[in-house]
Backbone atoms as SQL, in Angstrom:
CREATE TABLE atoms (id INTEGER PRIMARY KEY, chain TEXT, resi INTEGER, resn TEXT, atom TEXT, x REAL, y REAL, z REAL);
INSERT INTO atoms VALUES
  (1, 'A', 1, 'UNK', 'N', 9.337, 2.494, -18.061),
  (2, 'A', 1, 'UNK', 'CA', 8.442, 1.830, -17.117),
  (3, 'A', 1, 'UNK', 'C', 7.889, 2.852, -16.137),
  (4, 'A', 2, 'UNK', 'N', 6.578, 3.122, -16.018),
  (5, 'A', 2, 'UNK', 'CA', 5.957, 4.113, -14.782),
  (6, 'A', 2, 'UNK', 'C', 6.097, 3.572, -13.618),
  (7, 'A', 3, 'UNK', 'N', 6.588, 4.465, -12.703),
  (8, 'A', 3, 'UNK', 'CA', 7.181, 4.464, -11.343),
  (9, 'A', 3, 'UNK', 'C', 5.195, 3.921, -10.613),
  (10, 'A', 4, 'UNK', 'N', 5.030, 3.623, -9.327),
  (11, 'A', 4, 'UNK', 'CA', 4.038, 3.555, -8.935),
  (12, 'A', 4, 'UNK', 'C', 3.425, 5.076, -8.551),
  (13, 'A', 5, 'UNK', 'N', 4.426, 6.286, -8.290),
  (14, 'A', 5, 'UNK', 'CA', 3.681, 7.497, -8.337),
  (15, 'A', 5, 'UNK', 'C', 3.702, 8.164, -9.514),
  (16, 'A', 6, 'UNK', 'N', 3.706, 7.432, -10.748),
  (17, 'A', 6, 'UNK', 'CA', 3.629, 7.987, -12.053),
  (18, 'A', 6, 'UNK', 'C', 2.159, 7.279, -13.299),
  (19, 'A', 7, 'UNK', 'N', 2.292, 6.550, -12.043),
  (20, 'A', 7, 'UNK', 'CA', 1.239, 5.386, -12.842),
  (21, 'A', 7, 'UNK', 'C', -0.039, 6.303, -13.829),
  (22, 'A', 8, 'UNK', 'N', 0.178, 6.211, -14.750),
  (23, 'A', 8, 'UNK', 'CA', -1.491, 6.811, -15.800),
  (24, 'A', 8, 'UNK', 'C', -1.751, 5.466, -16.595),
  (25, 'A', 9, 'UNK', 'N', -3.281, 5.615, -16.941),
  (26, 'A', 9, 'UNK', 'CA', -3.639, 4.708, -18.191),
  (27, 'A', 9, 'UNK', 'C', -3.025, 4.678, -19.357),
  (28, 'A', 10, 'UNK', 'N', -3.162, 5.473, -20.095),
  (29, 'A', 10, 'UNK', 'CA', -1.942, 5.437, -20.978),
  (30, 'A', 10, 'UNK', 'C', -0.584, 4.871, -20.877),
  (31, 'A', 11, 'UNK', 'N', 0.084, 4.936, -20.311),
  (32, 'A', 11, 'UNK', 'CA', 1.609, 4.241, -19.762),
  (33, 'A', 11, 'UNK', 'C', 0.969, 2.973, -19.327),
  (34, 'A', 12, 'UNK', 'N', 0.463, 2.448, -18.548),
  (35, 'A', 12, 'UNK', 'CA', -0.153, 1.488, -18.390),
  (36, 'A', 12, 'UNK', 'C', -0.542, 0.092, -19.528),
  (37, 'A', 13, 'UNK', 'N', -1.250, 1.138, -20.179),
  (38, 'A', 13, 'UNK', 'CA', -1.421, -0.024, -21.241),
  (39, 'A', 13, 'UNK', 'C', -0.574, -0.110, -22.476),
  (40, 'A', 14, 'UNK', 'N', 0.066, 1.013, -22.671),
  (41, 'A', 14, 'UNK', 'CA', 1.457, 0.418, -23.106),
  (42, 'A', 14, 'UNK', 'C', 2.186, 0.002, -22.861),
  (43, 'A', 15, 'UNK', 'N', 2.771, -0.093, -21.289),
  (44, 'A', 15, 'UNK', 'CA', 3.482, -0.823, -21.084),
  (45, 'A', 15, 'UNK', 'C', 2.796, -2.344, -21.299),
  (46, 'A', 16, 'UNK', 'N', 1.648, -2.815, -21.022),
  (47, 'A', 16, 'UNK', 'CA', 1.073, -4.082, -20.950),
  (48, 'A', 16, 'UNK', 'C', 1.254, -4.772, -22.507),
  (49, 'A', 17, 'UNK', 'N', 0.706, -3.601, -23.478),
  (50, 'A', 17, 'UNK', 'CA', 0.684, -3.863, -24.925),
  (51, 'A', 17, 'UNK', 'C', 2.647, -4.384, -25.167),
  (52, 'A', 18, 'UNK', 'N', 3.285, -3.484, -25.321),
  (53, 'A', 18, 'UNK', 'CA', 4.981, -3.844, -25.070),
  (54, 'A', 18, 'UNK', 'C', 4.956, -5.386, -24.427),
  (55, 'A', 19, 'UNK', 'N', 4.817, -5.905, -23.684),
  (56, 'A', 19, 'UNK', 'CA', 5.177, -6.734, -23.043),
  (57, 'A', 19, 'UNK', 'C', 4.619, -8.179, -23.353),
  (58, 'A', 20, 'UNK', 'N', 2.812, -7.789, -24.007),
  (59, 'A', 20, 'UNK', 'CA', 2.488, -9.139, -24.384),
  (60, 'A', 20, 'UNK', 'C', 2.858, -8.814, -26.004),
  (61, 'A', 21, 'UNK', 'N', 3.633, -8.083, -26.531),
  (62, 'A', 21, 'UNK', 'CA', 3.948, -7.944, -28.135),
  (63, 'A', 21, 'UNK', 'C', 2.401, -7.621, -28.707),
  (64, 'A', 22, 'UNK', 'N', 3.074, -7.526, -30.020),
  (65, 'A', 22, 'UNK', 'CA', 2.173, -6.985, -30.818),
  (66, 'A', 22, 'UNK', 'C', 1.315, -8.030, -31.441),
  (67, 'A', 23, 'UNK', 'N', -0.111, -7.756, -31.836),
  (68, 'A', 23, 'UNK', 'CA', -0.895, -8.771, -31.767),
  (69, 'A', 23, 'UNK', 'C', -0.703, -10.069, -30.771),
  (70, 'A', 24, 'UNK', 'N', -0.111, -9.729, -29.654),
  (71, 'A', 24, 'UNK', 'CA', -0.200, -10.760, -28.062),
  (72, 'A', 24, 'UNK', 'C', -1.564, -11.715, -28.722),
  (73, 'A', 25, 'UNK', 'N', -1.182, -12.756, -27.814),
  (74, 'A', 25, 'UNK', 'CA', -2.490, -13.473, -27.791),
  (75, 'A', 25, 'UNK', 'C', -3.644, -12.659, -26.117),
  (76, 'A', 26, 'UNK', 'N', -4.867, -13.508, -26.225),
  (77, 'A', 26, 'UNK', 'CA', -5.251, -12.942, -24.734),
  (78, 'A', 26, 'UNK', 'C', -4.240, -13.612, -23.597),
  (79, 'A', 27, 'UNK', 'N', -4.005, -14.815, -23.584),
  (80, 'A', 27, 'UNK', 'CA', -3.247, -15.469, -22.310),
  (81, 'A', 27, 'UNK', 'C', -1.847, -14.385, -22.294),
  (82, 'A', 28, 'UNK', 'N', -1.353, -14.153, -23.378),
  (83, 'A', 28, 'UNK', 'CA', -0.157, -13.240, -23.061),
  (84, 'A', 28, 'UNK', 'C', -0.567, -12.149, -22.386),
  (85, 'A', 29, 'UNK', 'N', -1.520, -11.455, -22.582),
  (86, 'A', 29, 'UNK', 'CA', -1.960, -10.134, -22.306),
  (87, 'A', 29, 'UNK', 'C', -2.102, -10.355, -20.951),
  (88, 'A', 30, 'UNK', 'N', -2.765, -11.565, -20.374),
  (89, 'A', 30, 'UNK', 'CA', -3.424, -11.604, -18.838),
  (90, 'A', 30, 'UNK', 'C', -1.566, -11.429, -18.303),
  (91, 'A', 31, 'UNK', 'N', -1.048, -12.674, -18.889),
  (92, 'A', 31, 'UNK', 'CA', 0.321, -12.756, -18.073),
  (93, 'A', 31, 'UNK', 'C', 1.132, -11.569, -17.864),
  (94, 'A', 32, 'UNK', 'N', 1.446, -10.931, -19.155),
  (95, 'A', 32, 'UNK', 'CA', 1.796, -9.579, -18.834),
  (96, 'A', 32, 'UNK', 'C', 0.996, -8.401, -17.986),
  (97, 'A', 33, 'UNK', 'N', -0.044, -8.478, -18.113),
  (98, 'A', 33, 'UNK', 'CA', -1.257, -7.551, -16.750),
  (99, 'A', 33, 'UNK', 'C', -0.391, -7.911, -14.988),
  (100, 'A', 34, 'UNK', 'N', -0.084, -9.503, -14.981),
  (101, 'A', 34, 'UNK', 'CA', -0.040, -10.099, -14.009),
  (102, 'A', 34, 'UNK', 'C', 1.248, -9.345, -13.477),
  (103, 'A', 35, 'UNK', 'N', 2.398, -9.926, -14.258),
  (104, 'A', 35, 'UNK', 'CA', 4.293, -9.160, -13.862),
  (105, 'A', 35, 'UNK', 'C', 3.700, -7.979, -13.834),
  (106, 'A', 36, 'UNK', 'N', 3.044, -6.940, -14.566),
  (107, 'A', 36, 'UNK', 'CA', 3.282, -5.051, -14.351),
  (108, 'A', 36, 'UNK', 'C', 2.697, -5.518, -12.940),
  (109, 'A', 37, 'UNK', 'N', 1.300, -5.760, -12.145),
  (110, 'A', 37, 'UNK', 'CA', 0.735, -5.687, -11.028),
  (111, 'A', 37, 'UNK', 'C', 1.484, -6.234, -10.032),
  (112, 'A', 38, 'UNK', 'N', 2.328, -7.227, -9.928),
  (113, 'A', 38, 'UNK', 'CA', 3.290, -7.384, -9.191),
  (114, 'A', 38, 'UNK', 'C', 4.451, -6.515, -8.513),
  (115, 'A', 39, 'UNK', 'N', 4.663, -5.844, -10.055),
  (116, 'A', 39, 'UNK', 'CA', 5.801, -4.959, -10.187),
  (117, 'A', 39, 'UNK', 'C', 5.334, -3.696, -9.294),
  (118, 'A', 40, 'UNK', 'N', 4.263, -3.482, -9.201),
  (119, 'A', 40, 'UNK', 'CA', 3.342, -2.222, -8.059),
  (120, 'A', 40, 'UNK', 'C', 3.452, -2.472, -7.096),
  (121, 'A', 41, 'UNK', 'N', 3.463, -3.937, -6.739),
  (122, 'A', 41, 'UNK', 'CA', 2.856, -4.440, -5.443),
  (123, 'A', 41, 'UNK', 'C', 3.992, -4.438, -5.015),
  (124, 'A', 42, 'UNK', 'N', 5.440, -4.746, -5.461),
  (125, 'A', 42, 'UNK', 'CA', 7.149, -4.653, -4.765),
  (126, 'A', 42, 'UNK', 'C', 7.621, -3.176, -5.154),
  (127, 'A', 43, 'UNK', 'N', 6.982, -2.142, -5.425),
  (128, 'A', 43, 'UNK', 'CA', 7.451, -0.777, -5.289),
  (129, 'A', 43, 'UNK', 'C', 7.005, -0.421, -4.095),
  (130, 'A', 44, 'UNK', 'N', 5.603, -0.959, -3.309),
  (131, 'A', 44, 'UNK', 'CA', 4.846, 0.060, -2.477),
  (132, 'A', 44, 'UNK', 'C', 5.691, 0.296, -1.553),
  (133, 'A', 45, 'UNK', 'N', 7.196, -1.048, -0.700),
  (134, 'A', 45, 'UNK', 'CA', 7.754, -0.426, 0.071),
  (135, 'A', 45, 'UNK', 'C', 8.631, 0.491, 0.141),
  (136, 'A', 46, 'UNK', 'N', 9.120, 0.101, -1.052),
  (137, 'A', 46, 'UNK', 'CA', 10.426, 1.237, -1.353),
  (138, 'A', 46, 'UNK', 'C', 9.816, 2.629, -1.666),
  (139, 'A', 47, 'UNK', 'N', 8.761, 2.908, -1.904),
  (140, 'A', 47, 'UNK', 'CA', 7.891, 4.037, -1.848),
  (141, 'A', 47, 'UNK', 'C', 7.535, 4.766, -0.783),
  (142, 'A', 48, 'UNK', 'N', 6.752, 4.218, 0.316),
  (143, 'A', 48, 'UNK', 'CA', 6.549, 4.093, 1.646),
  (144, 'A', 48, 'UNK', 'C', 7.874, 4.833, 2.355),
  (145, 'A', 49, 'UNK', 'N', 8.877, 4.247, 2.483),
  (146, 'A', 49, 'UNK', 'CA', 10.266, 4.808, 2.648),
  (147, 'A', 49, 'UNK', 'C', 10.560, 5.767, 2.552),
  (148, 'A', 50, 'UNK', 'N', 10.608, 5.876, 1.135),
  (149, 'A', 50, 'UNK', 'CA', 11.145, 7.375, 0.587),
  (150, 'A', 50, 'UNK', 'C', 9.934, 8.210, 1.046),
  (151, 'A', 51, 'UNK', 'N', 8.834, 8.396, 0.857),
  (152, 'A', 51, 'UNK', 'CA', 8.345, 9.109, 1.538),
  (153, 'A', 51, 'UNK', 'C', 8.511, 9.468, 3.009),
  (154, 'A', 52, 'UNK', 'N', 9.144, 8.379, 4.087),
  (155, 'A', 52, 'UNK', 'CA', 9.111, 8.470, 5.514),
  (156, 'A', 52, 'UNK', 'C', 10.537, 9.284, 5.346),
  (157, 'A', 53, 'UNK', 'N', 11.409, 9.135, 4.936),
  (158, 'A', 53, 'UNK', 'CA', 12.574, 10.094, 4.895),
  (159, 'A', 53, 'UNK', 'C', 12.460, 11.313, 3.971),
  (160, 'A', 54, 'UNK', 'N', 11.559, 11.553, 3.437),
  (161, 'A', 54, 'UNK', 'CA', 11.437, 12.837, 2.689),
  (162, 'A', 54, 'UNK', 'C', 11.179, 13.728, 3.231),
  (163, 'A', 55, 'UNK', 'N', 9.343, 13.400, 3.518),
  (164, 'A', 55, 'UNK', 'CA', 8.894, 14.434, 4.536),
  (165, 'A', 55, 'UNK', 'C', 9.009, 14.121, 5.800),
  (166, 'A', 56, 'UNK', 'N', 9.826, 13.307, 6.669),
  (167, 'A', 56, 'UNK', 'CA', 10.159, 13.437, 8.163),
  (168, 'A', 56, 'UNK', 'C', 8.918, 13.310, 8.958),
  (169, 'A', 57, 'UNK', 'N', 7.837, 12.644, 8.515),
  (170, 'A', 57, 'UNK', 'CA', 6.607, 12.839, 9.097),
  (171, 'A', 57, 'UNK', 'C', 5.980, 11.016, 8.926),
  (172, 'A', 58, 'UNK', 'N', 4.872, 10.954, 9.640),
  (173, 'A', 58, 'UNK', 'CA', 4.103, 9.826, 9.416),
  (174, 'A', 58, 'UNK', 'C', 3.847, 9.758, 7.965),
  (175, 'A', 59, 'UNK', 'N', 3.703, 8.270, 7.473),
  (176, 'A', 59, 'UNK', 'CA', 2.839, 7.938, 5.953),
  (177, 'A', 59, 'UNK', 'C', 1.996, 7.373, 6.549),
  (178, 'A', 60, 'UNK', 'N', 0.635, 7.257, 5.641),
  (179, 'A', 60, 'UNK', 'CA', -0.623, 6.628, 5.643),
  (180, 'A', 60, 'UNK', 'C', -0.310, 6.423, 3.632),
  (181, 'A', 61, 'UNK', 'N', -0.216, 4.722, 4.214),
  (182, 'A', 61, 'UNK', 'CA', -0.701, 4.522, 2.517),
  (183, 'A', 61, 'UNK', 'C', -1.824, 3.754, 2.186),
  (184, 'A', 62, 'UNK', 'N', -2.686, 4.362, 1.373),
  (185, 'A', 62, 'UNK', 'CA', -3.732, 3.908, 0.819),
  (186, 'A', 62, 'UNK', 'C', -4.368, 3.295, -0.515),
  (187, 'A', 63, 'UNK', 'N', -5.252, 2.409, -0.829),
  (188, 'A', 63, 'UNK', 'CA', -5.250, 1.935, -2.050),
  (189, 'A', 63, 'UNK', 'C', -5.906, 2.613, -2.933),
  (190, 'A', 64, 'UNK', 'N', -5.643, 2.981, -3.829),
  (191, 'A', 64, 'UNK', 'CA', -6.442, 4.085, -4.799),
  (192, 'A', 64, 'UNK', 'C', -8.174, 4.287, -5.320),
  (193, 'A', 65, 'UNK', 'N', -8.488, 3.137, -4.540),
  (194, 'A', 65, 'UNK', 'CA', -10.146, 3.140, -4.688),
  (195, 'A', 65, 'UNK', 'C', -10.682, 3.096, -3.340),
  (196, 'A', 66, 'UNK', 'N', -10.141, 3.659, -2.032),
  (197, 'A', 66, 'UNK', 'CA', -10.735, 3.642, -1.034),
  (198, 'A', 66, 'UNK', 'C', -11.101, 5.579, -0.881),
  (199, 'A', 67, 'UNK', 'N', -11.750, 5.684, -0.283),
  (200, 'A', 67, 'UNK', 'CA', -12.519, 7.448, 0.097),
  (201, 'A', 67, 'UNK', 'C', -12.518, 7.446, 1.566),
  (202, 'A', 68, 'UNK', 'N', -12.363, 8.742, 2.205),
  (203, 'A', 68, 'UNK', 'CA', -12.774, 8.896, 3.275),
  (204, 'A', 68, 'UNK', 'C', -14.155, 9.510, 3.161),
  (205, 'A', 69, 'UNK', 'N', -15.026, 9.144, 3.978),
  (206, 'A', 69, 'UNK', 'CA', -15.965, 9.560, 4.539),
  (207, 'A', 69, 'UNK', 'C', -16.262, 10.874, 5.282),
  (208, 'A', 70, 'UNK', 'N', -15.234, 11.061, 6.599),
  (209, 'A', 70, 'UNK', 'CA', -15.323, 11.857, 7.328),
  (210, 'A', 70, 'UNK', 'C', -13.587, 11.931, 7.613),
  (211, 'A', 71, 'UNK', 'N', -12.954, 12.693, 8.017),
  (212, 'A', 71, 'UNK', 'CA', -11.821, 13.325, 8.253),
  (213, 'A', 71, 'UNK', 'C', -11.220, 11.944, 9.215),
  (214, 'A', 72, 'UNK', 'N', -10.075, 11.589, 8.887),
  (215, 'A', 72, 'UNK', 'CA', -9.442, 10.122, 9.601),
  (216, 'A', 72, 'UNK', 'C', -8.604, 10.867, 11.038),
  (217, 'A', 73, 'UNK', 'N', -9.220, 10.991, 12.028),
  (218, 'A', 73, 'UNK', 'CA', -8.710, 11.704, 13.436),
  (219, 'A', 73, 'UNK', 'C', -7.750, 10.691, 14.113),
  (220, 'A', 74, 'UNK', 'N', -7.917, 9.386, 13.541),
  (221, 'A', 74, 'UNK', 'CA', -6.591, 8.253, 13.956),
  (222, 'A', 74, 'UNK', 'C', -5.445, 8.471, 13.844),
  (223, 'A', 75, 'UNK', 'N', -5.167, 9.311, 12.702),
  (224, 'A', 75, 'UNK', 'CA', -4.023, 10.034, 11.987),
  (225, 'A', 75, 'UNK', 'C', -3.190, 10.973, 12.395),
  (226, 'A', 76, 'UNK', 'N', -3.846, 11.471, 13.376),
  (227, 'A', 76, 'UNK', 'CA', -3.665, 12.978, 14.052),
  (228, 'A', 76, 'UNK', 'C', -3.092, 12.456, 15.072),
  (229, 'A', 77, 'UNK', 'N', -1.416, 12.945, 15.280),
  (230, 'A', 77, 'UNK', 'CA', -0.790, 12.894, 16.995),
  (231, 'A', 77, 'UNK', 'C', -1.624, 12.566, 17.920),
  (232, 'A', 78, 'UNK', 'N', -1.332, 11.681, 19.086),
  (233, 'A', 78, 'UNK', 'CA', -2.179, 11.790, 20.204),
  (234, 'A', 78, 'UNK', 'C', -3.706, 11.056, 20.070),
  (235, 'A', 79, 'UNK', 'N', -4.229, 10.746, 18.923),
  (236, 'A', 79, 'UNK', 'CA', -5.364, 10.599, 19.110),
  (237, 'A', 79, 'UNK', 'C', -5.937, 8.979, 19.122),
  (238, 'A', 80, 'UNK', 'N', -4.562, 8.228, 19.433),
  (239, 'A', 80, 'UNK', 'CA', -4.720, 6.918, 19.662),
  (240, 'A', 80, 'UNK', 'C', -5.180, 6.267, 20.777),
  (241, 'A', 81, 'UNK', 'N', -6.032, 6.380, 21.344),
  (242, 'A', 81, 'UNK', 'CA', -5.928, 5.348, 23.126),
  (243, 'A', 81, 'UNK', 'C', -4.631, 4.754, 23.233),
  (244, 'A', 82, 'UNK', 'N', -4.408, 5.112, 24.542),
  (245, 'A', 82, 'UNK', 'CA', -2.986, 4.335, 25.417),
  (246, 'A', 82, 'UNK', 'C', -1.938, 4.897, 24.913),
  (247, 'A', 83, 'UNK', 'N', -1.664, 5.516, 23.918),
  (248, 'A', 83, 'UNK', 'CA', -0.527, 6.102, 23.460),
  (249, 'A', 83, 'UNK', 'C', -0.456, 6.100, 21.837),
  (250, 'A', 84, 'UNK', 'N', 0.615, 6.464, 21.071),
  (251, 'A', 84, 'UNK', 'CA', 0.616, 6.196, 20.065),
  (252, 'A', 84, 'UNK', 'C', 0.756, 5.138, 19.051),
  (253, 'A', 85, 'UNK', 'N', 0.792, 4.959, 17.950),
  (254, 'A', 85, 'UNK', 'CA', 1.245, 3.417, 17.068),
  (255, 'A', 85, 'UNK', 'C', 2.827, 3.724, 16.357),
  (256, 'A', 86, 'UNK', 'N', 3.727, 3.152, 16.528),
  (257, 'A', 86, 'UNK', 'CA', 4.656, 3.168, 15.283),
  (258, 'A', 86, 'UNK', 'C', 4.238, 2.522, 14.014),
  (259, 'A', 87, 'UNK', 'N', 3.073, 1.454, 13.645),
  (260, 'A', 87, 'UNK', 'CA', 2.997, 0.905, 12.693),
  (261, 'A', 87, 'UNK', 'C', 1.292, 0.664, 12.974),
  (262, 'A', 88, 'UNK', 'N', 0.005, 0.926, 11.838),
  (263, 'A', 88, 'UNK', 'CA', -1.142, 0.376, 11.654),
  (264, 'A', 88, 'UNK', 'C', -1.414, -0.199, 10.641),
  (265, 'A', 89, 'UNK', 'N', -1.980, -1.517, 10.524),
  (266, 'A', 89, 'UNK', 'CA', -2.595, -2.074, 9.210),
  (267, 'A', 89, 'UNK', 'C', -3.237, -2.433, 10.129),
  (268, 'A', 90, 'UNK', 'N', -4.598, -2.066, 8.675),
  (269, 'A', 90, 'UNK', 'CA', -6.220, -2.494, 9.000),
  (270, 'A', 90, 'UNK', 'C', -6.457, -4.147, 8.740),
  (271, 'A', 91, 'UNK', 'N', -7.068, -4.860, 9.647),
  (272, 'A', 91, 'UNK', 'CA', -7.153, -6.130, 9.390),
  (273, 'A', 91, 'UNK', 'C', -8.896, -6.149, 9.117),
  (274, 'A', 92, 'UNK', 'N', -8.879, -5.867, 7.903),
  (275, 'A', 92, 'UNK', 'CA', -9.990, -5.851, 7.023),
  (276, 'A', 92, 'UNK', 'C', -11.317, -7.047, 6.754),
  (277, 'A', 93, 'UNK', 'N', -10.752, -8.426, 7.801),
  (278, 'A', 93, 'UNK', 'CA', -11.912, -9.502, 8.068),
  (279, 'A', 93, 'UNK', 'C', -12.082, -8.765, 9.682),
  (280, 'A', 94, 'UNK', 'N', -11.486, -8.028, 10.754),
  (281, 'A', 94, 'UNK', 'CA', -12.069, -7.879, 11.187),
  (282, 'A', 94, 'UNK', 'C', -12.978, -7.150, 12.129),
  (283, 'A', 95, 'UNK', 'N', -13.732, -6.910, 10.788),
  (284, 'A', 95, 'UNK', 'CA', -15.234, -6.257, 10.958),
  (285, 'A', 95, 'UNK', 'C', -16.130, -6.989, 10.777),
  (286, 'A', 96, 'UNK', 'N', -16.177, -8.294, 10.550),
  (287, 'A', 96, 'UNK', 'CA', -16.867, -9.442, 10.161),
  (288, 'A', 96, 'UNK', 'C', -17.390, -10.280, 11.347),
  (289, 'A', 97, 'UNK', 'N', -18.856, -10.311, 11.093),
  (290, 'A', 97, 'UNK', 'CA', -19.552, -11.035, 12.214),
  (291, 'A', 97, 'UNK', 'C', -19.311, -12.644, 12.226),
  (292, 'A', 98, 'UNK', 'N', -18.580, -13.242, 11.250),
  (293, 'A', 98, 'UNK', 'CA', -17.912, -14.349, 10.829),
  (294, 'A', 98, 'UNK', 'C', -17.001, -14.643, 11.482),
  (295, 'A', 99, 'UNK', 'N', -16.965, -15.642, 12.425),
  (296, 'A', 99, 'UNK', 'CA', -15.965, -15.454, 13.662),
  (297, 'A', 99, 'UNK', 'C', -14.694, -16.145, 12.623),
  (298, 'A', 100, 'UNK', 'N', -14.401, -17.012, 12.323),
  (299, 'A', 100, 'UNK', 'CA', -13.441, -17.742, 11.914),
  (300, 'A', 100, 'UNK', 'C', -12.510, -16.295, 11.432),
  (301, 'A', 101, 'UNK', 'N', -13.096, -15.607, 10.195),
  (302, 'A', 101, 'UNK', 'CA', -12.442, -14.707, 9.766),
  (303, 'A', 101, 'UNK', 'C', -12.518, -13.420, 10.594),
  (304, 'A', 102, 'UNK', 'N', -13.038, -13.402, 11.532),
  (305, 'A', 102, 'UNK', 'CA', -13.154, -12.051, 12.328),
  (306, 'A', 102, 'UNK', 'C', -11.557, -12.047, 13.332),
  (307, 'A', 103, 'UNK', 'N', -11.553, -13.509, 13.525),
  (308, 'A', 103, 'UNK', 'CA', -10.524, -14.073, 14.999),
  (309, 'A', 103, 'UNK', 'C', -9.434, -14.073, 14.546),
  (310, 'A', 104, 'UNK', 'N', -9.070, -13.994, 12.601),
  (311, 'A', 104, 'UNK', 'CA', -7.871, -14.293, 11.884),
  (312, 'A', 104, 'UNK', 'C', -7.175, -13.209, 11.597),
  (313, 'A', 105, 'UNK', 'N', -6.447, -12.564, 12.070),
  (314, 'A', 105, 'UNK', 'CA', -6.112, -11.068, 11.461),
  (315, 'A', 105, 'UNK', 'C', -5.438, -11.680, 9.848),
  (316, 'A', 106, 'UNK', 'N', -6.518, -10.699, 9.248),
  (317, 'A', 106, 'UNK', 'CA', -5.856, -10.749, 7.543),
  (318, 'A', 106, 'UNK', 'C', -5.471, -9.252, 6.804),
  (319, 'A', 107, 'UNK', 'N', -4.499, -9.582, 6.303),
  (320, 'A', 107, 'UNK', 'CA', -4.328, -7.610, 6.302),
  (321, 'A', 107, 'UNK', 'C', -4.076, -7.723, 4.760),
  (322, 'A', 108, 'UNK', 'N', -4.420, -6.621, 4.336),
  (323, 'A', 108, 'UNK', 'CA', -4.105, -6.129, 2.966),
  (324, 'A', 108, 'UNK', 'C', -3.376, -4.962, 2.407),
  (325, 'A', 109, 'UNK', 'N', -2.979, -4.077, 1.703),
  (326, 'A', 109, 'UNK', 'CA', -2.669, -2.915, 1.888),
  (327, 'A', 109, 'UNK', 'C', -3.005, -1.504, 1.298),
  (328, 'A', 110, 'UNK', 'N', -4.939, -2.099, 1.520),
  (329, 'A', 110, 'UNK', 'CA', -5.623, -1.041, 1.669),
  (330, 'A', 110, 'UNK', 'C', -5.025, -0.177, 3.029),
  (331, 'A', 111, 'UNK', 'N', -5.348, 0.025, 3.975),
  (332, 'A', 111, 'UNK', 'CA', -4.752, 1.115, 4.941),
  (333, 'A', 111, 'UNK', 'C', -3.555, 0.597, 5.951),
  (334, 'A', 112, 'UNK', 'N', -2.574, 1.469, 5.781),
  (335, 'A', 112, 'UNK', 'CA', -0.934, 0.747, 6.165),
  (336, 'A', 112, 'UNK', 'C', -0.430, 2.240, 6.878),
  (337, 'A', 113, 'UNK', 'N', -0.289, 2.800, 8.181),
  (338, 'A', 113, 'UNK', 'CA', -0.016, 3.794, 8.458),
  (339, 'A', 113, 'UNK', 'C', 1.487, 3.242, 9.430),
  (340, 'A', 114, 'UNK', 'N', 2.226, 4.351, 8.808),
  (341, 'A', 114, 'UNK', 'CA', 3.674, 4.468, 9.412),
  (342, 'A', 114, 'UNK', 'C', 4.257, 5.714, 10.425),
  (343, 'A', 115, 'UNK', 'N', 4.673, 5.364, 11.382),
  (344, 'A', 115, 'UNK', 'CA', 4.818, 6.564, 12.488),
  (345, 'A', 115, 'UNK', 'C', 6.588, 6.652, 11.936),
  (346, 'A', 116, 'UNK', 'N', 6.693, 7.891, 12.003),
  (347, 'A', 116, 'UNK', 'CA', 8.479, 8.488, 12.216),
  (348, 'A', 116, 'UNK', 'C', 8.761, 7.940, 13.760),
  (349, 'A', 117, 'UNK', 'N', 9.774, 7.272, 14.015),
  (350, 'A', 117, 'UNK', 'CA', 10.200, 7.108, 15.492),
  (351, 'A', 117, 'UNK', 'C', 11.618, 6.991, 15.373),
  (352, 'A', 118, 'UNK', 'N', 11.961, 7.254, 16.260),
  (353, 'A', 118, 'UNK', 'CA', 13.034, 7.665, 16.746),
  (354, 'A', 118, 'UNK', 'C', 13.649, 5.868, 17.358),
  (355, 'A', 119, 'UNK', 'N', 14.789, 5.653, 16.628),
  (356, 'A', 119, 'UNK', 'CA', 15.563, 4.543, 16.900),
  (357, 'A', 119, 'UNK', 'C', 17.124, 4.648, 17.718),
  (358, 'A', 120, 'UNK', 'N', 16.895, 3.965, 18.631),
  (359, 'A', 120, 'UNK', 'CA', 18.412, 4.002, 19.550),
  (360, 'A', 120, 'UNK', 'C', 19.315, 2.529, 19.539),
  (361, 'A', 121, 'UNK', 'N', 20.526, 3.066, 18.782),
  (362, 'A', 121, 'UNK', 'CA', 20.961, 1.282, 18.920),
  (363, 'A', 121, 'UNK', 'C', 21.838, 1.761, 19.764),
  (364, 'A', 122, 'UNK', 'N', 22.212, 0.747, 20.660),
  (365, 'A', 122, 'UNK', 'CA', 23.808, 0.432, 21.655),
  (366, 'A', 122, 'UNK', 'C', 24.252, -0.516, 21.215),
  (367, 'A', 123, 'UNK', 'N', 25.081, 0.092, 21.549),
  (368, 'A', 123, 'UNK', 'CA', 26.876, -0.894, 21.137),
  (369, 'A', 123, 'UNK', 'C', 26.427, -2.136, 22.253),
  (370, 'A', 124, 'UNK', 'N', 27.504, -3.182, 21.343),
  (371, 'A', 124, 'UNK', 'CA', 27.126, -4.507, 22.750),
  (372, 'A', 124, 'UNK', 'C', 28.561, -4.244, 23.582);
């Protein structure tokens, strides 16, 4: 099974082919498409993680069809107003002149940025 940082087309659609069998019907094929995409969607945290304890640094995770434009300076220490974030997700309705969905924070996990911070527990 390809890990989510192993993911290729090839592995991909064998794994999909494997799963709806051989000569699958189409409904098998969708259903099996459906469990592998799931199966991505419950790795991203345990991914996320291991990366925040690997490299000891912030993650920014992103969805594989988004581009930057211009260099993301949000990203960069310090360059938050008021201080820094321990946690950003983009709430992606709102940029929408559509108030209903502008007023609703809806998040996806196109852009999900994670700060390293420093945790203090006390004893009770």
């Amino acid at each position: 099974m390809p890990t989510a940082g192993s993911l290729d087309l090839p592995s991909f659609r064998a794994t999909v082919d494997h799963r709806a069998g051989a000569g699958g019907s189409a409904q098998q094929t969708l259903r099996a498409l459906e469990e592998f995409r799931f199966e991505v969607i419950a790795s991203k945290p345990s991914f996320i993680l291991g990366e925040l304890k690997a490299t000891k640094l912030p993650v920014v995770f992103l969805d594989t069809d988004l581009e930057f434009y211009s260099f993301p300076h949000l990203f960069v220490p310090g360059s938050w107003p008021n201080g820094g974030r321990d946690v950003a997700i983009f709430n992606f309705w709102g940029n929408e002149t559509d108030y209903p969905h502008a007023s609703t924070p809806t998040t996806g996990s196109g852009v999900v940025f994670f700060n390293q911070v420093r945790v203090r527990v006390s004893s009770p």
